[in-house]
C-alpha positions as CSV (number, residue, x, y, z in Angstrom):
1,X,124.5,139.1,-28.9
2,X,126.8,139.0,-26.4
3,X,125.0,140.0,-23.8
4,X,122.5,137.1,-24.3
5,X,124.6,134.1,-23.0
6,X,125.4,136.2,-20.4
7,X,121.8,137.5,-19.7
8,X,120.9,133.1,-19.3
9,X,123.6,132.4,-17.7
10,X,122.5,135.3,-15.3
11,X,119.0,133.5,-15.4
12,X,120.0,130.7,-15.3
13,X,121.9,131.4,-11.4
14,X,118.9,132.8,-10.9
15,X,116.7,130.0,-11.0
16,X,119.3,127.6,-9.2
17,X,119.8,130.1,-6.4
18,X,116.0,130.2,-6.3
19,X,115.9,126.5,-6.2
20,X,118.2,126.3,-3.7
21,X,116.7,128.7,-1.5
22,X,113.4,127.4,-2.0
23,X,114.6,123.5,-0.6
24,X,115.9,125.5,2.2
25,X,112.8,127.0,3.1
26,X,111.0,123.8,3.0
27,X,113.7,121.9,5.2
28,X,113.1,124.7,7.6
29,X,116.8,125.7,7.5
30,X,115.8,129.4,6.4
31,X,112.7,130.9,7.5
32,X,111.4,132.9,5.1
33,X,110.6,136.6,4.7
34,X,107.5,137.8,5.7
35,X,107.1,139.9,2.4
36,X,107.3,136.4,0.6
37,X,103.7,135.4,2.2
38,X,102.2,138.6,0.4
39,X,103.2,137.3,-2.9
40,X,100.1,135.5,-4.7
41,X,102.1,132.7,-6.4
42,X,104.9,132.4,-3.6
43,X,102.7,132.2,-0.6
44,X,101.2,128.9,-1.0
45,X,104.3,127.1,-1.0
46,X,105.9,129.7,2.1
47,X,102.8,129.8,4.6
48,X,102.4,125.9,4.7
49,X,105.5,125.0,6.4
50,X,105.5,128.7,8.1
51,X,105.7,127.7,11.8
52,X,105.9,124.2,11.9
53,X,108.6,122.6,12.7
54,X,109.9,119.0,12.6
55,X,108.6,116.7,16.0
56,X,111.6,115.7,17.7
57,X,111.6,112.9,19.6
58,X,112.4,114.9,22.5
59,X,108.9,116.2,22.0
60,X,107.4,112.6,21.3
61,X,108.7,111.9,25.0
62,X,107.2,115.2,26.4
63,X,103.9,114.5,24.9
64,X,104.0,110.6,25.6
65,X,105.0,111.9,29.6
66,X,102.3,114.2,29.9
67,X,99.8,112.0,28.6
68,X,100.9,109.9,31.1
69,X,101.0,112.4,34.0
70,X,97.3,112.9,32.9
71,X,96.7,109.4,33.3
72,X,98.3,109.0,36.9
73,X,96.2,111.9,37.8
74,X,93.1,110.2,37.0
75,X,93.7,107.2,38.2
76,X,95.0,108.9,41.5
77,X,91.8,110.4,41.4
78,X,89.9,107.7,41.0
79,X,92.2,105.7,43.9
80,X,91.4,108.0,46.3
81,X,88.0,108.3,45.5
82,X,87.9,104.1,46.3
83,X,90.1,105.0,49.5
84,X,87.4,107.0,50.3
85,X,84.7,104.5,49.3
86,X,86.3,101.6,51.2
87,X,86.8,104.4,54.4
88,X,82.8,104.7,54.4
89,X,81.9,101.2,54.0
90,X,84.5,100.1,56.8
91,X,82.9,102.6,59.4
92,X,79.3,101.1,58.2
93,X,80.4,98.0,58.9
94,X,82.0,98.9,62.1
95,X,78.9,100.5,62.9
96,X,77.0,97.7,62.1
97,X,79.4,95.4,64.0
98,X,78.6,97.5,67.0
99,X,74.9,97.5,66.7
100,X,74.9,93.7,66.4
101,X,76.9,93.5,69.8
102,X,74.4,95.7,70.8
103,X,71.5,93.7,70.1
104,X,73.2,90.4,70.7
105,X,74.0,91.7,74.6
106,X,70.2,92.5,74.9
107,X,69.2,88.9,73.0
108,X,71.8,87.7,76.3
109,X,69.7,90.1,78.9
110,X,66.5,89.0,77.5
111,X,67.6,85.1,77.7
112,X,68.6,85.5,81.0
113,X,65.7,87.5,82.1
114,X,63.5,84.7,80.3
115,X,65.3,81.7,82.4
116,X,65.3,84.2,85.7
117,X,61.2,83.9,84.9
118,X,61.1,80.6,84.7
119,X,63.2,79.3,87.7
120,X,61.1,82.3,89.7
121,X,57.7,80.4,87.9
122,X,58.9,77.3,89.3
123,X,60.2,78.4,92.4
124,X,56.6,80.0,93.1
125,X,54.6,77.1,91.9
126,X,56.4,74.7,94.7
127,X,55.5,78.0,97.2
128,X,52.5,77.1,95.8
129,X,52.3,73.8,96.1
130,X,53.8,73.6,99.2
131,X,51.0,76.4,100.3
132,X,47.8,73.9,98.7
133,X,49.3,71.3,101.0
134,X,48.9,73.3,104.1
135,X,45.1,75.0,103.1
136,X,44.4,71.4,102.1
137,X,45.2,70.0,105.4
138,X,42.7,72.7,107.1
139,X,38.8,73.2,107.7
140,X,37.7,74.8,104.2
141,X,36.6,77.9,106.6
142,X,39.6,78.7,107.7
143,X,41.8,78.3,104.5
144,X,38.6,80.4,102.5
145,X,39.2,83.0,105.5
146,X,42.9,83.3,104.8
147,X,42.8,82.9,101.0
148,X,40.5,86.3,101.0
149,X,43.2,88.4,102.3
150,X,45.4,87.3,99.0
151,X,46.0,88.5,95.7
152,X,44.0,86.9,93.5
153,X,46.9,86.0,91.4
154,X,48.2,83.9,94.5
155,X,45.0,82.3,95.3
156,X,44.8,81.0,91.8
157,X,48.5,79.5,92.1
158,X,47.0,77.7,95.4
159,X,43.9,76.6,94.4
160,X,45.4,75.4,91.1
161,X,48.0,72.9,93.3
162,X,45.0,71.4,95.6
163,X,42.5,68.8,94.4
164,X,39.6,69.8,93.0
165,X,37.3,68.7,96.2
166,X,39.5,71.1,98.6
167,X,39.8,74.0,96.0
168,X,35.7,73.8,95.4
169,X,35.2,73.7,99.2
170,X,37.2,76.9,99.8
171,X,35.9,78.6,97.0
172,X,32.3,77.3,98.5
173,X,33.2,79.2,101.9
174,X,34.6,82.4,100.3
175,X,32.6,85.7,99.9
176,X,30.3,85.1,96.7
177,X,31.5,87.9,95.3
178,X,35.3,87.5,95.8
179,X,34.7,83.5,94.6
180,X,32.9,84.9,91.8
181,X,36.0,87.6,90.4
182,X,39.0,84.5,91.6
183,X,36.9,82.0,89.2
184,X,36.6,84.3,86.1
185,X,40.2,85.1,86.3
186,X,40.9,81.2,86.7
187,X,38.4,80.6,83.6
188,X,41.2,83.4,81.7
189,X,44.2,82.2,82.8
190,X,43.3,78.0,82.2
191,X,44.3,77.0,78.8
C-alpha cells in the first residue's frame, strides 16, 4: 500500500508537468515534437498552433508599409499614365494652335487678295470709264473699228461706261458676228 501514495503522487507530477508543458506549447514557448502530431488524441491540440506564430507589431508595420508601397505604385502608375495623357493632348493642341495660324494667315492672304480685286475692279472700271469717254467722243466707225481688236471682256467694261445711244451705235458698226458673241456675253455678265 505503500507504493500507492507514491504511485499518485507520481501521477499526479505527471499530469501537472503535462499541464505545464501543454500551456507552453500553446504560448508558443516550446515547439512541440514532431512525434506528438502523430498521436490521434494529441494532435488536434499540437498541429493548430504548429507554425503560427503571434503578429508582432513589427509585422503590422511591414504589412501596413507594403500595402502602402503597393498603393504608391499604382497611383504612380496611374500619374504617369495622366502625364502621359496631358503630354498627348498638349501636342494636339499645339498642333491645333498651329493649324489655326495656318489657316488664319491664309483667311489674311485671301482678305488681302479679295481687297487687291477690288481696288484693281475699281481701278479698271475708271480705265474704263475714262476709255467710254474717249470712244464716246468719236465717229461710232472708228471706235467700232478699234473696239474689234479688244478682248471682249474689255469691250464690255467700255461699252458698259457709255450711254446707251454711243454703245448701240458701235455695236451697230461692228462685225455682226463679233456684235453678236460681245452681246451674249453682256446678256451673261448683266445682273
Amino acid at each position: 500500500m505503500k507504493a500507492a501514495p507514491i504511485m499518485l503522487v507520481i501521477v499526479f507530477m505527471l499530469l501537472i508537468f503535462a499541464g505545464c508543458y501543454y500551456f507552453l506549447l500553446r504560448l508558443n514557448f516550446v515547439k512541440a515534437p514532431a512525434f506528438l502530431a502523430n498521436i490521434p488524441a494529441i494532435s488536434n491540440y499540437v498541429t493548430q498552433n504548429q507554425g503560427e506564430e503571434p503578429e508582432t507589431e513589427l509585422d503590422k508595420i511591414k504589412k501596413e508599409n507594403d500595402n502602402f508601397k503597393r498603393i504608391i505604385a499604382e497611383q504612380e502608375q496611374e500619374i504617369n499614365s495622366l502625364r502621359d495623357e496631358n503630354r498627348k493632348i498638349k501636342q494636339q493642341l499645339e498642333a491645333a494652335t498651329q493649324k489655326e495660324s495656318s489657316l488664319q494667315g491664309e483667311i489674311d492672304q485671301l482678305n488681302q487678295d479679295i481687297e487687291d480685286l477690288k481696288v484693281n475692279k475699281k481701278n479698271q472700271q475708271a480705265v474704263y470709264k475714262d476709255m467710254a469717254g474717249y470712244f464716246s467722243a468719236m465717229k461710232a466707225a472708228d471706235a467700232a473699228g478699234i473696239l474689234s481688236g479688244l478682248d471682249d471682256e474689255d469691250i464690255i467694261g467700255i461699252l458698259g461706261e457709255m450711254e446707251s445711244e454711243s454703245a448701240a451705235a458701235i455695236l451697230k458698226n461692228m462685225e455682226r458676228e463679233r456684235a453678236e458673241t460681245v452681246t451674249r456675253k453682256m446678256l451673261v455678265a448683266s445682273p
